[in-house]
C-alpha positions in Angstrom: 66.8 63.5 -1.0 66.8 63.6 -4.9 65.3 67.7 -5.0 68.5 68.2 -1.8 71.2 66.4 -4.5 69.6 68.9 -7.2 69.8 72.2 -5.3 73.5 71.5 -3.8 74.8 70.3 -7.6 73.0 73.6 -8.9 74.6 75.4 -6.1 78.1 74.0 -6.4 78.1 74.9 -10.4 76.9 78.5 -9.6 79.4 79.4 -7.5 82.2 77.8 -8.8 81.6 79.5 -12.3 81.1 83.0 -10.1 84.4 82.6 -8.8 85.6 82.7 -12.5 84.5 85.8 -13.4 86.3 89.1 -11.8 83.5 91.4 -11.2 85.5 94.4 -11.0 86.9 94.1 -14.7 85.7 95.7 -17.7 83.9 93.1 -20.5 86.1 93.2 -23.8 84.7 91.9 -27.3 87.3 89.1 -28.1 85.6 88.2 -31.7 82.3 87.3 -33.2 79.4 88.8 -34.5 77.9 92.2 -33.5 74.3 91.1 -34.7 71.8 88.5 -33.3 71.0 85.1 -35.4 73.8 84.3 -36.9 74.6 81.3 -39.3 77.9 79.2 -38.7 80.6 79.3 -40.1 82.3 75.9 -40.2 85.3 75.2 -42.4 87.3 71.6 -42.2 87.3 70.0 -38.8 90.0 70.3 -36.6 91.8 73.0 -38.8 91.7 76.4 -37.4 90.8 78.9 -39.4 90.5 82.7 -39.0 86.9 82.4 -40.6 85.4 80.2 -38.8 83.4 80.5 -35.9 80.3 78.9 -34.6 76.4 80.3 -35.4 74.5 82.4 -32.5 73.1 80.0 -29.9 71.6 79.3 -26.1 71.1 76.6 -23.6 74.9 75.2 -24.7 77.0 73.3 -22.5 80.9 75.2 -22.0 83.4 74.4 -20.2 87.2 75.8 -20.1 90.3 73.1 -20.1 93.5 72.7 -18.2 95.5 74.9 -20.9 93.1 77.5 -20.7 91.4 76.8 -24.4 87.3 77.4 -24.1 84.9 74.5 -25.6 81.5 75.0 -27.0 79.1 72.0 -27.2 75.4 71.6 -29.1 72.9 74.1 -27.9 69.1 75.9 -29.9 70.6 77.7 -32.7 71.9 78.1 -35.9 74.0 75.7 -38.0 75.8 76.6 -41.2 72.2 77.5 -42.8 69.3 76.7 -40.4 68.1 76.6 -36.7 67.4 73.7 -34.2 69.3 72.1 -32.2 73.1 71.3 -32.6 75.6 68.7 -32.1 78.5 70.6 -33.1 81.9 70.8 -31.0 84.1 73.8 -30.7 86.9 74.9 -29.0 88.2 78.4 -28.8 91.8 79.4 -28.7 91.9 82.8 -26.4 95.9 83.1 -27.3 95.0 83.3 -31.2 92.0 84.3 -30.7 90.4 81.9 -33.0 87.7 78.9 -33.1 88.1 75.6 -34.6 85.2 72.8 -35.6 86.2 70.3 -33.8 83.3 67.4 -34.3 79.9 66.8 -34.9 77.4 67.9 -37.7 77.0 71.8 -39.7 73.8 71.4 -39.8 70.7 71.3 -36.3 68.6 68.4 -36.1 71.0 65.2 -36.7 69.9 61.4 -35.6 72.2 60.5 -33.5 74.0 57.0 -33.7 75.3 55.2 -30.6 77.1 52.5 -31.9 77.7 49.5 -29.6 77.5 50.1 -25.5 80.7 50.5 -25.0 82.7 50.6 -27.7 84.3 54.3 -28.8 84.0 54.7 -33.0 84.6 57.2 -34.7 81.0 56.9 -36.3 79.1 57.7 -32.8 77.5 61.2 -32.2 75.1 62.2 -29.9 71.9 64.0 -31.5 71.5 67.5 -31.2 72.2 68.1 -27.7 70.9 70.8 -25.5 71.0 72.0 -21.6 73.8 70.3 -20.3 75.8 70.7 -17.3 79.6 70.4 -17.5 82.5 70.3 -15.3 86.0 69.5 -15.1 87.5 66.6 -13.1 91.1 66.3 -13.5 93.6 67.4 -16.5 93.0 63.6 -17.9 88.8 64.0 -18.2 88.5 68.4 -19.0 84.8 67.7 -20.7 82.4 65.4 -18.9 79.0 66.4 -20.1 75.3 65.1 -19.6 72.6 67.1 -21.6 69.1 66.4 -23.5 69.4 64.7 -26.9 67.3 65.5 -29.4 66.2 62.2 -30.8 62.8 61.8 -32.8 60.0 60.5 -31.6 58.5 57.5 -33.5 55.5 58.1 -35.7 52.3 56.6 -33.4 54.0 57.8 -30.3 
């Protein structure tokens, strides 16, 4: 039953990001960077600037939200000035064509802390995170995400 659950969840995210994508139009480069491996560029968090933009990465976890803005989270890659794996948060305006920082660490390869079961603060990240899935369920939840955390392993392990 579990490898049936797999396939149809698998299933159900393909298609429904196909049907996102018109086939028949041509690509167009909104921003970014025209060559591979680059760093981050982070500036405050939560103020968009025209400068900042997040480094080159892979196996991230996206999704879009109800008032079309797109959101970047974690992924391998680069952080303002080294690789591994991320815990960053963007979003990406596509009316002004800009990205903002909105949480997490500049740099790959953070602890993460939980905190208390339970109880939001504003201390609590995840660690770098890496092959999520993400979806959408409602205008009220627009980024539920499950992925790998990096966390160390302890020494004797």
């Amino acid at each position: 039953m579990k490898s049936h659950l797999l396939f149809i969840v698998v299933l159900f995210c393909t298609l429904s990001a196909y049907s996102q994508i018109n086939t028949h139009a041509p690509w167009v480069w909104m921003k970014g960077d025209n060559t591979i491996d680059q760093y981050g560029l982070y500036g405050e968090q939560t103020i968009t600037n025209s400068q900042s933009k997040p480094g080159a990465r892979n196996i991230a976890s996206t999704w879009r939200d109800p008032a079309g803005n797109l959101w970047l989270l974690g992924g391998l890659g680069m952080g303002a000035s080294q690789y591994g794996f991320l815990n960053d948060l963007w979003k990406f305006e596509p009316a002004s064509n800009k990205w903002t920082w909105m949480k997490g660490d500049n740099e790959p390869d953070q602890l993460p802390v939980y905190g208390s079961s339970g109880t939001a603060a504003t201390a609590n990240k995840p660690g770098g995170i890496y092959s999520g899935i993400s979806w959408v369920d409602g205008p009220e939840n627009s980024g539920c995400l499950v992925g790998m955390d990096m966390v160390p392993m302890a020494s004797g392990s």
